[in-house]
N, C-alpha and C positions, 0 to 999 in steps of 0.2 A: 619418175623424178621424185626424189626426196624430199619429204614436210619439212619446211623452212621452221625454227622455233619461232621466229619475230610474225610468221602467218598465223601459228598455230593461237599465238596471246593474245590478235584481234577475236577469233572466235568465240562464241559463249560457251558457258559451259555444257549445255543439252546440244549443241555442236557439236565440242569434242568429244565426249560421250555418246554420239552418234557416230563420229569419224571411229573411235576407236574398236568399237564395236565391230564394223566393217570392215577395217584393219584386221582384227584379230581372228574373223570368220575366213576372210581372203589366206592368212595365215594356215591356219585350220585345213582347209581345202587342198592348198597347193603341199601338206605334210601329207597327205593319204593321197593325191594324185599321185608323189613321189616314192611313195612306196615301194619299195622292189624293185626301184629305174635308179640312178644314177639322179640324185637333185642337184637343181640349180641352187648355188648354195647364197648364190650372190644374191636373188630374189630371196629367199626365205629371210638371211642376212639386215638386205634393205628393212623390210617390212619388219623385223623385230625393231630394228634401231628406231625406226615409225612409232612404231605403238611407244617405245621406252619415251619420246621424245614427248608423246602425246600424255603419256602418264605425268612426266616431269612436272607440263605446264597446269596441268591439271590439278598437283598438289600445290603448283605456285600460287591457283587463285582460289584453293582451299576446299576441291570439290574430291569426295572419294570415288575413287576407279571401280 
């Protein structure tokens, strides 16, 4: 299920930079499971759109990525 931005704005910022992290590592992982297979391009897809989403809110409330 996709990060909602209006969810992400409640969050603080050591939140989001906790979620993102995570995001980015889950990222990371499923790039080298996919190696050499046929990727699921919609998951990898999702979770970039995730992280940019989580970046966005992140500069809206002034914290660097």
């Amino acid at each position: 299920m996709p990060l909602e931005a209006r969810e992400l704005r409640e969050l603080t910022p050591e939140e989001l930079l906790r979620k993102l992290d995570e995001l980015q590592r889950e990222l990371f992982t499923i790039r080298l499971r996919v190696a050499g297979q046929q990727p699921n391009t919609t998951k990898i897809g999702a979770l970039r759109r995730d992280v940019a989403r989580l970046k966005t809110v992140l500069t809206e409330k002034g914290v660097r990525a």
